[in-house]
C-alpha positions as protocol buffer text, in pm:
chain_id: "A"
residue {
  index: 1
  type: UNK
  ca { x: 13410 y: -12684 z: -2139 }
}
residue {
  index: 2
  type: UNK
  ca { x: 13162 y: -12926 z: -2303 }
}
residue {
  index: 3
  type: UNK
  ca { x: 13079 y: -13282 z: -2192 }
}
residue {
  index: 4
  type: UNK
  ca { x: 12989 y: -13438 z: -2569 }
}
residue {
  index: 5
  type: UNK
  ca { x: 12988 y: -13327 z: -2914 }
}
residue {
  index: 6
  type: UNK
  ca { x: 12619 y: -13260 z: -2939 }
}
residue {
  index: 7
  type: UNK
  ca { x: 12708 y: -12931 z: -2751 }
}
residue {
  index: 8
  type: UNK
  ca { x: 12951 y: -12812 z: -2957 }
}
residue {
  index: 9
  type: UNK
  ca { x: 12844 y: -12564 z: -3229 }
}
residue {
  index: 10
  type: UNK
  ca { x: 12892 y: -12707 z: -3595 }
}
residue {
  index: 11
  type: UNK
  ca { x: 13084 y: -12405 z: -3654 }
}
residue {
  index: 12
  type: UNK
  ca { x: 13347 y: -12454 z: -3414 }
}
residue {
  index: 13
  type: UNK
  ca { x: 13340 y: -12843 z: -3515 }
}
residue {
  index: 14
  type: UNK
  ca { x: 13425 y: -12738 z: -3872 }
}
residue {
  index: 15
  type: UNK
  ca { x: 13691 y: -12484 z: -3765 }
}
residue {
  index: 16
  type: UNK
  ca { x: 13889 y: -12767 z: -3561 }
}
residue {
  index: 17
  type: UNK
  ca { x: 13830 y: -12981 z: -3815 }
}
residue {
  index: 18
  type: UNK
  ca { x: 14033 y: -12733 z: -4054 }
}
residue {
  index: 19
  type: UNK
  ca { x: 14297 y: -12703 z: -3793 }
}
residue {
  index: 20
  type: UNK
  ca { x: 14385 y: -13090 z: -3849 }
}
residue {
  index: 21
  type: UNK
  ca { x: 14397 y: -13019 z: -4209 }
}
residue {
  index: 22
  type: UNK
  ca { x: 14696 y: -12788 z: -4150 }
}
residue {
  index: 23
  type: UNK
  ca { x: 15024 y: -12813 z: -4338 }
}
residue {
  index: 24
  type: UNK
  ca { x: 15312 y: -12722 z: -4035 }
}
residue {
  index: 25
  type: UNK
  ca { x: 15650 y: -12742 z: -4093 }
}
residue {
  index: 26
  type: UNK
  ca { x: 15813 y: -13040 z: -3979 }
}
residue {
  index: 27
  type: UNK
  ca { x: 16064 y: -12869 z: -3740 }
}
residue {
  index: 28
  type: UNK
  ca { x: 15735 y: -12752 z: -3558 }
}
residue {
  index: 29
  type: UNK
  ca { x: 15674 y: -13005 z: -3255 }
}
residue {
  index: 30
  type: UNK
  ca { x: 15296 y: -12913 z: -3207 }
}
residue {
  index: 31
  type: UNK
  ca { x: 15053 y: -13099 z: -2958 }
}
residue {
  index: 32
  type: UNK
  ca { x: 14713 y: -13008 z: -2813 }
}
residue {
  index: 33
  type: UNK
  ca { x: 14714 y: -12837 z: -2452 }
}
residue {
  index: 34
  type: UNK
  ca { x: 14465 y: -12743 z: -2206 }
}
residue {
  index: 35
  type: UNK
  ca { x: 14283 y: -12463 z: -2355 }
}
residue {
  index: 36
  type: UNK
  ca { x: 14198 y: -12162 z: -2155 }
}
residue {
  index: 37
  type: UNK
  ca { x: 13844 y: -12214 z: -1989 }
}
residue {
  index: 38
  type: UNK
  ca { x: 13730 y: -11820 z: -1916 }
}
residue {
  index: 39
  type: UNK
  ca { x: 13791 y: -11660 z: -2230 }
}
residue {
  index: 40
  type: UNK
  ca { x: 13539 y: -11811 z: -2462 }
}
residue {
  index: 41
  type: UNK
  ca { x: 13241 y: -12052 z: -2410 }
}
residue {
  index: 42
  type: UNK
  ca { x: 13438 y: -12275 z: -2678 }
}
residue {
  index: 43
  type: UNK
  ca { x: 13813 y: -12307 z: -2725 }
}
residue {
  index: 44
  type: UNK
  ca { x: 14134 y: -12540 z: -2827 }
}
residue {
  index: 45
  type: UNK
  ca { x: 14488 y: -12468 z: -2761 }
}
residue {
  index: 46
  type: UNK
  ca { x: 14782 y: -12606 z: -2953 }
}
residue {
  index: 47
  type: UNK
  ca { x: 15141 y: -12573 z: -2791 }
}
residue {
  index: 48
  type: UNK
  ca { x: 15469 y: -12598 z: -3023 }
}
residue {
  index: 49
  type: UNK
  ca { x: 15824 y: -12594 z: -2978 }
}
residue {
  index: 50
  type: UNK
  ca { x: 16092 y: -12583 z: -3263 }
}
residue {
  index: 51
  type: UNK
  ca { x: 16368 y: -12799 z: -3168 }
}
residue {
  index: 52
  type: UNK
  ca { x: 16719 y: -12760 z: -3305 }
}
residue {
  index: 53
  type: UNK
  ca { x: 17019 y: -13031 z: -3320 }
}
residue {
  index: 54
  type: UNK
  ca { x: 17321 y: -12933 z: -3152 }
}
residue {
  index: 55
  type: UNK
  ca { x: 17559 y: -13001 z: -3475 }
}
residue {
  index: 56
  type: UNK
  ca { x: 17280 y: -12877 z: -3711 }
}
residue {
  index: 57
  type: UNK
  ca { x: 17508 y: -12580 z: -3776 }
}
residue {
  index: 58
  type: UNK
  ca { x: 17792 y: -12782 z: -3875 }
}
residue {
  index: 59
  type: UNK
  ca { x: 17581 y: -12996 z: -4093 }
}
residue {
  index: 60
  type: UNK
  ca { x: 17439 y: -12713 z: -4278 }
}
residue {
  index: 61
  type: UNK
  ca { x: 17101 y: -12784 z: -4180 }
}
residue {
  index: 62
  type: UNK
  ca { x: 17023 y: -12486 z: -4005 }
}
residue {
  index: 63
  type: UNK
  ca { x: 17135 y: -12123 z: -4129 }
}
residue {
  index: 64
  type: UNK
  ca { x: 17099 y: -11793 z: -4041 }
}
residue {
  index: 65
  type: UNK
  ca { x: 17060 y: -11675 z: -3649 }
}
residue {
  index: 66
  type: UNK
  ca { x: 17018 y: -12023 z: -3536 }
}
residue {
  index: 67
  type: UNK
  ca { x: 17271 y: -12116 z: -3669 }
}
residue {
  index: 68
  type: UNK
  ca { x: 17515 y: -11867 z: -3504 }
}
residue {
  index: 69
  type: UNK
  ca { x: 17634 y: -12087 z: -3184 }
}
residue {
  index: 70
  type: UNK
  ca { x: 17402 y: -12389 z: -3145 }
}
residue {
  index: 71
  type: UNK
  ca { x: 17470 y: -12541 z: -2738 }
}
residue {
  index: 72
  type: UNK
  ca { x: 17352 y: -12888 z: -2663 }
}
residue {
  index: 73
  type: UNK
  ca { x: 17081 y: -12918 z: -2394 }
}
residue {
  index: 74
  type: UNK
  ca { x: 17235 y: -13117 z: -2081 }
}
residue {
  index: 75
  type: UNK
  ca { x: 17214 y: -13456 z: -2141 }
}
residue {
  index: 76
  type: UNK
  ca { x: 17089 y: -13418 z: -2567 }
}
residue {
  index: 77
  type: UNK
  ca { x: 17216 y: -13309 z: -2849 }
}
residue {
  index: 78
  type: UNK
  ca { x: 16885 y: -13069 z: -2929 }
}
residue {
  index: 79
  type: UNK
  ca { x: 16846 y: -12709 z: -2854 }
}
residue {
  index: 80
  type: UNK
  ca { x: 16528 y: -12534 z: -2815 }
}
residue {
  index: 81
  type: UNK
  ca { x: 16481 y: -12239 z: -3072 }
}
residue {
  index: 82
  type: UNK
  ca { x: 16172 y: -12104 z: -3005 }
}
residue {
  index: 83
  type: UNK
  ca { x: 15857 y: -12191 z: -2828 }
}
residue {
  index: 84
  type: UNK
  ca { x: 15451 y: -12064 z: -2879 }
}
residue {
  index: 85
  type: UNK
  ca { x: 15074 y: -12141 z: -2796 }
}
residue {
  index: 86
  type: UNK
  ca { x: 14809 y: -12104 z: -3045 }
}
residue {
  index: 87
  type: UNK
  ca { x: 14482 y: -12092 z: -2901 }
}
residue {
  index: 88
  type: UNK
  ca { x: 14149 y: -12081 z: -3102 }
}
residue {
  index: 89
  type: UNK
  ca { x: 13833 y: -11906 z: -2904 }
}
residue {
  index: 90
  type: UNK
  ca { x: 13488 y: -11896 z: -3051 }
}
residue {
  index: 91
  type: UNK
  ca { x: 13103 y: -11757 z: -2898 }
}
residue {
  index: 92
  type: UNK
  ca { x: 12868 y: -11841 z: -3065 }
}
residue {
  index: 93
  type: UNK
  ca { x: 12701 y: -11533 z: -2987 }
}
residue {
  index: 94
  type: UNK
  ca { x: 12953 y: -11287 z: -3120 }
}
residue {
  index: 95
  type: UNK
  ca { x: 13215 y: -11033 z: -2957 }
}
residue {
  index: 96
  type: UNK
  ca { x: 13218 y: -10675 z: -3030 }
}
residue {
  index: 97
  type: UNK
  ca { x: 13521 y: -10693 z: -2895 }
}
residue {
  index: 98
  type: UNK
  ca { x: 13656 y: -10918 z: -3147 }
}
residue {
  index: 99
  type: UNK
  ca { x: 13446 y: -10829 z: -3408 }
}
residue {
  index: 100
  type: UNK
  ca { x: 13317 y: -11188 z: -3514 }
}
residue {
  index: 101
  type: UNK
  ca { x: 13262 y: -11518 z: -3346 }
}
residue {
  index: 102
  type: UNK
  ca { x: 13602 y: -11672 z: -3355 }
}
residue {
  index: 103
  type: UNK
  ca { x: 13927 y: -11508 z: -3238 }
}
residue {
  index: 104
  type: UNK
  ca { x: 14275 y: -11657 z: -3237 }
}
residue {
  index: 105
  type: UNK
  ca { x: 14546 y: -11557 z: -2970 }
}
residue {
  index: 106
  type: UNK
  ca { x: 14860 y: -11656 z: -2984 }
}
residue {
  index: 107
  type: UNK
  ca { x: 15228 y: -11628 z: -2779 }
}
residue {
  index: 108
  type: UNK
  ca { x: 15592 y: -11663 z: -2953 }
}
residue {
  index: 109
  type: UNK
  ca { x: 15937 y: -11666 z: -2767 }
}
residue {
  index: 110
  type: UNK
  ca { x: 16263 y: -11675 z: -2878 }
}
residue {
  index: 111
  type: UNK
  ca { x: 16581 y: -11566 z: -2731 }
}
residue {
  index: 112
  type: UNK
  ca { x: 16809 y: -11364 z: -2903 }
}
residue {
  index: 113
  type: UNK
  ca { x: 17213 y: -11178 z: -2853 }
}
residue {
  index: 114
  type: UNK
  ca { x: 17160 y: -10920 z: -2590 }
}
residue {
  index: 115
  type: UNK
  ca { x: 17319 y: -10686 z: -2799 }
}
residue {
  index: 116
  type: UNK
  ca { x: 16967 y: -10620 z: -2997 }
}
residue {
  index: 117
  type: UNK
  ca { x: 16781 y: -10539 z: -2647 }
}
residue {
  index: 118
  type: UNK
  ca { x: 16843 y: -10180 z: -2756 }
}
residue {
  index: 119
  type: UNK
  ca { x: 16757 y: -10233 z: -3118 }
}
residue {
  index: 120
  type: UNK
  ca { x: 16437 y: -9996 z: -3086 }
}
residue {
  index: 121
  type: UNK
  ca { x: 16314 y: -10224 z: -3457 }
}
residue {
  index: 122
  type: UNK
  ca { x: 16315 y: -10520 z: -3242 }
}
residue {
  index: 123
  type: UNK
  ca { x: 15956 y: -10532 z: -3151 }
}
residue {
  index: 124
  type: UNK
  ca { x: 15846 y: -10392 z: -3525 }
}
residue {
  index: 125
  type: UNK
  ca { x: 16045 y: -10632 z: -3660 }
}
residue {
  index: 126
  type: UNK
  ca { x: 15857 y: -10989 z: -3493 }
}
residue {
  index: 127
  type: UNK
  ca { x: 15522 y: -10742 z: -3587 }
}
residue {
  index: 128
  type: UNK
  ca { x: 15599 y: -10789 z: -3935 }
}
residue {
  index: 129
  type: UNK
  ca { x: 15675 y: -11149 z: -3931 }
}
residue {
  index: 130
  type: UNK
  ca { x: 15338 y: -11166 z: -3813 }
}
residue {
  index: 131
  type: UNK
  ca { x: 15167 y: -10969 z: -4043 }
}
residue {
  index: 132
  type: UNK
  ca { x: 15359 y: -11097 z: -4381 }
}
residue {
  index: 133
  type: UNK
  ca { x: 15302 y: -11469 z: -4246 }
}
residue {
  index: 134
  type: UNK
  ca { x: 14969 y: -11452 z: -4302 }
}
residue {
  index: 135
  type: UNK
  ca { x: 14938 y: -11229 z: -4577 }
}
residue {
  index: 136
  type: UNK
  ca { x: 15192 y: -11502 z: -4752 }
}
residue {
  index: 137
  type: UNK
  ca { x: 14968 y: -11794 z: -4652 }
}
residue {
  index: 138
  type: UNK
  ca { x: 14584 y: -11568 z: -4751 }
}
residue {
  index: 139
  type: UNK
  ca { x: 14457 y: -11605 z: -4460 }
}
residue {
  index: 140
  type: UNK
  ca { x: 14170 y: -11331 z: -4416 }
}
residue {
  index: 141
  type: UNK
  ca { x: 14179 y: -11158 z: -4088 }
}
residue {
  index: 142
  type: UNK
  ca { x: 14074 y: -10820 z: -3886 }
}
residue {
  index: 143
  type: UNK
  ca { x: 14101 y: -10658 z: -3578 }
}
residue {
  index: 144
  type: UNK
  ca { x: 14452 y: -10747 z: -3524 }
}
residue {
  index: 145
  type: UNK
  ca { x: 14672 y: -10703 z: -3203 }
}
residue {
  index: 146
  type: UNK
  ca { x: 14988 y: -10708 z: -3017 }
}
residue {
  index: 147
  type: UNK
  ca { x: 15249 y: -10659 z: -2793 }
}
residue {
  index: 148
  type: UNK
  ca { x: 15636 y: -10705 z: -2855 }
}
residue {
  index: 149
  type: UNK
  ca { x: 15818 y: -10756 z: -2537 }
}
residue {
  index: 150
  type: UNK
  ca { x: 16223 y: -10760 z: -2459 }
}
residue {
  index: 151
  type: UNK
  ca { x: 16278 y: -10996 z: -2157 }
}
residue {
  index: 152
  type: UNK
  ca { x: 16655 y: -10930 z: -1994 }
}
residue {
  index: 153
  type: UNK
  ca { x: 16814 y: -11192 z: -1831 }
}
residue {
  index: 154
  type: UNK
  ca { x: 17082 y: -11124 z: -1591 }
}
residue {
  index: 155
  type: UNK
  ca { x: 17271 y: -11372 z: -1355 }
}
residue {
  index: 156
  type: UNK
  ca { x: 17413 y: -11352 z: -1014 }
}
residue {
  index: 157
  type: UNK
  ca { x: 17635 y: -11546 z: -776 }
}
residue {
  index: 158
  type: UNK
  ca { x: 17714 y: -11881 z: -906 }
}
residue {
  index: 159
  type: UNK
  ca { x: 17577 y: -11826 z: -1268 }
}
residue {
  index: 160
  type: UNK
  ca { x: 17724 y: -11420 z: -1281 }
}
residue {
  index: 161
  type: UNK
  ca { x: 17956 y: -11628 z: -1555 }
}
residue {
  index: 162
  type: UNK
  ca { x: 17654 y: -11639 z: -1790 }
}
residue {
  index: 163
  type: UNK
  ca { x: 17589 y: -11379 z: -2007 }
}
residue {
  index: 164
  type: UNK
  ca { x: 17287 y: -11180 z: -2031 }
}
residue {
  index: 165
  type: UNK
  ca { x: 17087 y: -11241 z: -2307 }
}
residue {
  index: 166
  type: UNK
  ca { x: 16735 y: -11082 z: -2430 }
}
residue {
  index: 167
  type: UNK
  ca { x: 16399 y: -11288 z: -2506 }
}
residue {
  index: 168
  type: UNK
  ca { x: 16148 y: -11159 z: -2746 }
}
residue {
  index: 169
  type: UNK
  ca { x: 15808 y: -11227 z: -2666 }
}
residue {
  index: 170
  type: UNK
  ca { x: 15496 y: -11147 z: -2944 }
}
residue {
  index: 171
  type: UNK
  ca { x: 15123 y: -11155 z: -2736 }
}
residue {
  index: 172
  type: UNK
  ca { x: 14849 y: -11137 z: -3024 }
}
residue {
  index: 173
  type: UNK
  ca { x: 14558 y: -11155 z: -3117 }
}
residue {
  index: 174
  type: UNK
  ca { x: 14342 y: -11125 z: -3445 }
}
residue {
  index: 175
  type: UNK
  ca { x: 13957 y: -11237 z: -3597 }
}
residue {
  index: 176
  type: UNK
  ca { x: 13975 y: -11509 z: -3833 }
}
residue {
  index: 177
  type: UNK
  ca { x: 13718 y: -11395 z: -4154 }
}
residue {
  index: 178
  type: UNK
  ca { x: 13570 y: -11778 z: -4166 }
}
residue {
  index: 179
  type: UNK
  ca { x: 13565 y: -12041 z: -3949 }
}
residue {
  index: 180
  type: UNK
  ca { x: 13849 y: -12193 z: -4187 }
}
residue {
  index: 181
  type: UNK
  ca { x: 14168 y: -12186 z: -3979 }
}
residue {
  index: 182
  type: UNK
  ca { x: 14364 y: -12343 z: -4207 }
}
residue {
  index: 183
  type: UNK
  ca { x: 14532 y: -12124 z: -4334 }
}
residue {
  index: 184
  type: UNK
  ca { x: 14591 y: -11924 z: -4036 }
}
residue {
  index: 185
  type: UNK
  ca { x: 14765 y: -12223 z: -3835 }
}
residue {
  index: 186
  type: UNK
  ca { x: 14994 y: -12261 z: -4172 }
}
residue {
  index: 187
  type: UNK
  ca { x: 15109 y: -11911 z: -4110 }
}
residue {
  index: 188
  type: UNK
  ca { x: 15145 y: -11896 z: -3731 }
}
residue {
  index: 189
  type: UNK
  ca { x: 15357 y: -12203 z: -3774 }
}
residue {
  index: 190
  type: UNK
  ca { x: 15561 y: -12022 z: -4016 }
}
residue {
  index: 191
  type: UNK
  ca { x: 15621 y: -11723 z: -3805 }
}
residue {
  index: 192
  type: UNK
  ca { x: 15740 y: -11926 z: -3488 }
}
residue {
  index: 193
  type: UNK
  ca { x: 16014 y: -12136 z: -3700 }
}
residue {
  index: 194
  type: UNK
  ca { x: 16111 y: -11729 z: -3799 }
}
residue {
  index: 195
  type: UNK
  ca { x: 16132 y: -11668 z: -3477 }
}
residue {
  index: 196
  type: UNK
  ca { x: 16419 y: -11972 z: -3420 }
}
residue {
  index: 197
  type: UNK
  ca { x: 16560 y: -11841 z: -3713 }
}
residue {
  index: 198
  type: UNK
  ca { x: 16495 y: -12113 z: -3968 }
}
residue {
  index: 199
  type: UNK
  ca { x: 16466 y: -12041 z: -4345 }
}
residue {
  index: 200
  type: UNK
  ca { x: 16348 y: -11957 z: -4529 }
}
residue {
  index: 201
  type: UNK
  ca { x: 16285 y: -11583 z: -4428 }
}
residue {
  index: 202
  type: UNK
  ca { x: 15989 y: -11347 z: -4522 }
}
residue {
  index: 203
  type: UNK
  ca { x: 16128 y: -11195 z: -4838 }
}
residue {
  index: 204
  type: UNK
  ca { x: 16250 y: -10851 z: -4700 }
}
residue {
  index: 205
  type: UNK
  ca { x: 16278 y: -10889 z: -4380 }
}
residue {
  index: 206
  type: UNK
  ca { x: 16587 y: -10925 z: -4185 }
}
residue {
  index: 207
  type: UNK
  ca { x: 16673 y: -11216 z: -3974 }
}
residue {
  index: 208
  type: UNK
  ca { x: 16799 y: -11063 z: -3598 }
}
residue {
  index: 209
  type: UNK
  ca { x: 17083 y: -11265 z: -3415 }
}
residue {
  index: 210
  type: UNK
  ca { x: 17023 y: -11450 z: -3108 }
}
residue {
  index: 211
  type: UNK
  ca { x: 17180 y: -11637 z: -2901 }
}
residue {
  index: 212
  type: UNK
  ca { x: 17104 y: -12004 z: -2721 }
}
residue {
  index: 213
  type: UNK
  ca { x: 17053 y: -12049 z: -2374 }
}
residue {
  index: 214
  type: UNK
  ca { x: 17279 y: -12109 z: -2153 }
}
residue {
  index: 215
  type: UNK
  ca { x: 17556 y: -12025 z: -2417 }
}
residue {
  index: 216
  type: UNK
  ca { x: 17880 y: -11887 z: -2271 }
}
């Protein structure tokens, strides 16, 4: 990408600097990954993960979908509830495409009952989170995009035990209106703990059930 900060724009030093500034919620495990290097002259990629305990549900620490069945992992007492990237992409010299200089992509998963894989709201549904997360947090934006995808999971031979279950997966995209990403961080970490089904909840929108990996 670059070799020292002299090559870095200023914008794109102020808009990570924002980024740092960012108020996530503490079930959000988020760390810095390898950024994609063909998409943008300039870009940073944060991974996150919410992470569950296995007797949260008991405890009354987690409610609503995730708290429905909660399995232990092999060997630990956590569950994972949901997973996502955030990457940040800026040029300098402007995208008609994206309609400004900086554009913000992002990638949720969660895994839900396979019961809902024929709920035709599903997809809708994680659109809204998105949309009402950052409307709830201000963050200015344009040119949004996305696709909802249902992800069946069916198993054979030794595992035809397991049920199937169905994984939600939100691709998109959308233009930041400054180089302040504060506030749009603050909402994409919102939606992903939605998307593990932590409260609280966009007011009016339903939570969906889901189910745990490897739950039988």
């Amino acid at each position: 990408m670059v070799n020292s900060l002299d090559q870095v724009p200023a914008d794109f030093l102020f808009a990570l600097g924002t980024l740092r500034q960012a108020r996530c919620r503490t079930e959000l495990h988020l760390d810095e990954i390898p950024a994609p290097s063909r998409l943008a002259p300039f870009a940073v990629a944060l991974g996150a993960e919410v992470i569950g305990p296995g007797g949260a549900a008991e405890a009354g620490m987690v409610h609503g979908p995730a708290a429905a069945g909660l399995e232990p992992a092999s060997g630990s007492d956590d569950v994972e509830l949901a997973t996502g990237r955030f990457i940040l992409l800026h040029d300098p010299d402007g995208s008609a495409v994206w309609g400004g200089e900086f554009r913000i992509v992002t990638y949720i998963r969660a895994q839900l009952e396979a019961e809902m894989g024929n709920d035709e709201m599903l997809g809708s549904v994680a659109w809204t989170w998105l949309v009402e997360a950052l409307e709830n947090h201000q963050a200015p934006y344009g040119s949004a995009g996305g696709t909802a995808t249902r992800v069946l999971s069916e198993s054979f031979g030794t595992l035809a035990e397991r049920p199937n279950s169905i994984d939600i997966e939100l691709r998109a995209s959308w233009t930041p209106a400054t180089p302040d990403i504060t506030s749009h961080l603050e909402a994409w970490s919102d939606m992903v703990c939605t998307f593990a089904g932590l409260p609280p909840l966009p007011e009016g929108v339903t939570a969906l059930p889901r189910r745990p990996r490897g739950q039988s």
